[in-house]
MARRO-559803 format. One record per residue (C-alpha): x, y, z negated; residue in three letters. Coordinates in nm, 4 decimals, m for minus. Each point is the difference from the previous one (the first is absolute). Layout:
X Y Z ALA
...
REM end
This chain:
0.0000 0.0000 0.0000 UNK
0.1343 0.3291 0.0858 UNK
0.0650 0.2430 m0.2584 UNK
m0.3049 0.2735 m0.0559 UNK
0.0665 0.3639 m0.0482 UNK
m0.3395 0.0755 m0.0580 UNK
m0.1433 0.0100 m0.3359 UNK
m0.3285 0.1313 m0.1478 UNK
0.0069 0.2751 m0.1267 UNK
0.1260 0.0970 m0.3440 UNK
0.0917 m0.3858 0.0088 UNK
0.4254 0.1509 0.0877 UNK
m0.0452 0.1750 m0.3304 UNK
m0.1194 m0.3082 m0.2237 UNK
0.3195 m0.2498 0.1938 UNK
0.2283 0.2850 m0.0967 UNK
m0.0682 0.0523 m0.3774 UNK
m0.0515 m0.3997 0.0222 UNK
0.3633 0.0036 0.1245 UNK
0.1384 0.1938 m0.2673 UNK
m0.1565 m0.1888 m0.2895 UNK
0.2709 m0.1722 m0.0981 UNK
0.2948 0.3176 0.0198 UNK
0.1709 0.2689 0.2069 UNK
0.0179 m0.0806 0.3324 UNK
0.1116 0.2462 0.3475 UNK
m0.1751 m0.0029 0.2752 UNK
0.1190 m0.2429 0.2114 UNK
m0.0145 m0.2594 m0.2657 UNK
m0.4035 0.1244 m0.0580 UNK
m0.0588 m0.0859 0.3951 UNK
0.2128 m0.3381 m0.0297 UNK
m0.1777 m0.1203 m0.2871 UNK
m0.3496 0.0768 0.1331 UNK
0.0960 m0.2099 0.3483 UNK
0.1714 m0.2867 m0.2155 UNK
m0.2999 m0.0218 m0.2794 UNK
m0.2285 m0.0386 0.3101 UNK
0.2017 m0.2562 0.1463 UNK
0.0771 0.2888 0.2963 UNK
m0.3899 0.0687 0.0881 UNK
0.0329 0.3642 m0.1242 UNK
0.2876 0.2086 0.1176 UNK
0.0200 0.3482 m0.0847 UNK
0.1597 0.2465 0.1816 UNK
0.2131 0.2835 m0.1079 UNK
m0.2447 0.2314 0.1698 UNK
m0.2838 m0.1274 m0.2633 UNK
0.2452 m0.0787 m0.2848 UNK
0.1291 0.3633 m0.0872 UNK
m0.3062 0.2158 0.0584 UNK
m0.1700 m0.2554 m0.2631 UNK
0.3208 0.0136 m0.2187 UNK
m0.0152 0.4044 0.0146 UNK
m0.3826 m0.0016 m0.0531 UNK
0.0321 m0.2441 m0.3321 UNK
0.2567 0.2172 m0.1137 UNK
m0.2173 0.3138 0.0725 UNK
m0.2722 m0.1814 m0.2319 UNK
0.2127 m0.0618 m0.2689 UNK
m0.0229 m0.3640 0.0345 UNK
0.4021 m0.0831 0.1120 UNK
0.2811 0.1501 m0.0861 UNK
0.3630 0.0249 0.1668 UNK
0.2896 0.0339 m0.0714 UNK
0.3139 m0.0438 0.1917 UNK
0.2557 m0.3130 m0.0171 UNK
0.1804 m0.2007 0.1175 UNK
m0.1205 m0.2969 0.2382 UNK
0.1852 m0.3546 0.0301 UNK
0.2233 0.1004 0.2778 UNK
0.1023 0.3135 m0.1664 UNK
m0.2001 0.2654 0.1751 UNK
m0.1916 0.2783 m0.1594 UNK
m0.3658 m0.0939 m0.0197 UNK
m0.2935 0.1147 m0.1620 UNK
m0.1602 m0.2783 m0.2496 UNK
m0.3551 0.0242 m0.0391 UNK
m0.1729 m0.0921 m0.3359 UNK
m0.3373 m0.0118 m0.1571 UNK
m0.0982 0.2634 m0.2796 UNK
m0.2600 m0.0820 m0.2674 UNK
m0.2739 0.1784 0.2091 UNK
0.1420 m0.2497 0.3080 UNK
m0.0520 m0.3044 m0.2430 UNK
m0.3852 0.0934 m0.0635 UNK
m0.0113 0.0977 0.3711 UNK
0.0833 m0.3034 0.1178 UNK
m0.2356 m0.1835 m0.2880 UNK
m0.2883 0.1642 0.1528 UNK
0.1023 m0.0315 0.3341 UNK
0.0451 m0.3833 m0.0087 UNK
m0.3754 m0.0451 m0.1852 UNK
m0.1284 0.2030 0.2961 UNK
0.1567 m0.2060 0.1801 UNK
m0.0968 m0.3195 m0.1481 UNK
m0.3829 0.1657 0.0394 UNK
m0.0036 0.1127 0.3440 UNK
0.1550 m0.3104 0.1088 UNK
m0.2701 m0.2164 m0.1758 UNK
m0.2030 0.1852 0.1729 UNK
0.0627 m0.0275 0.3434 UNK
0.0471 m0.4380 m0.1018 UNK
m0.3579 0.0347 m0.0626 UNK
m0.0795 0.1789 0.3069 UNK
0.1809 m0.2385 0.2450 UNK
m0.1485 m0.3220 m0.2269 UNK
m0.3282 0.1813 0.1208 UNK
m0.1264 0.0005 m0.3214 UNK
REM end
C-alpha cells in the first residue's frame, strides 16, 4: 500500500502530540515515527509537519527548544507541555467517539 499524505483534518495534530508522548523529539524524528507506528501508511511531509509544529506551539500545546540531533546537527526538539498532555487526552476521546461513530454508520446500524 502506498503511503497516504492525506489525513482528516485535525487528525495531523492528534499523531503529532501522540508522537511526542513519550519525550522530546525534532521534527524529522516526529514524521519518522508517525510512518513507522503506521507500518508506512501515513507519511507526513515537511510541508504539513512544520506549519502544524508552529501552530501547536502558537497554542501553547509544544514547546521547543533547540539541540542537538544524533548526527550532531542543530535541531529543534519538540515536546508536549501540560496543556499538550490534556490536549491530546481530549483529542484521543474525540477520537475514540467520532470513530465509533462512523463503525456504526458503515455497520448500517
Amino acid at each position: 500500500m502506498a503511503p497516504s499524505s492525506e489525513l482528516l483534518q485535525g487528525t495531523l495534530d492528534l499523531l503529532i502530540l501522540k508522537s511526542l508522548a513519550p519525550g522530546p523529539m525534532h521534527g524529522w524524528g516526529i514524521a519518522r515515527r508517525i510512518q513507522q507506528v503506521s507500518r508506512e501508511a501515513l507519511e507526513v511531509g515537511q510541508g504539513s509537519l512544520y506549519p502544524a509544529l508552529h501552530r501547536l506551539e502558537y497554542r501553547g500545546w509544544v514547546k521547543a527548544e533547540w539541540g542537538d540531533s544524533e548526527n550532531n546537527r542543530r535541531a529543534k526538539f519538540y515536546s508536549l507541555t501540560k496543556k499538550g498532555v490534556k490536549q491530546l487526552e481530549s483529542e484521543i476521546a474525540e477520537w475514540e467517539r467520532l470513530t465509533a461513530a462512523i463503525a456504526l454508520v458503515l455497520k448500517g446500524v
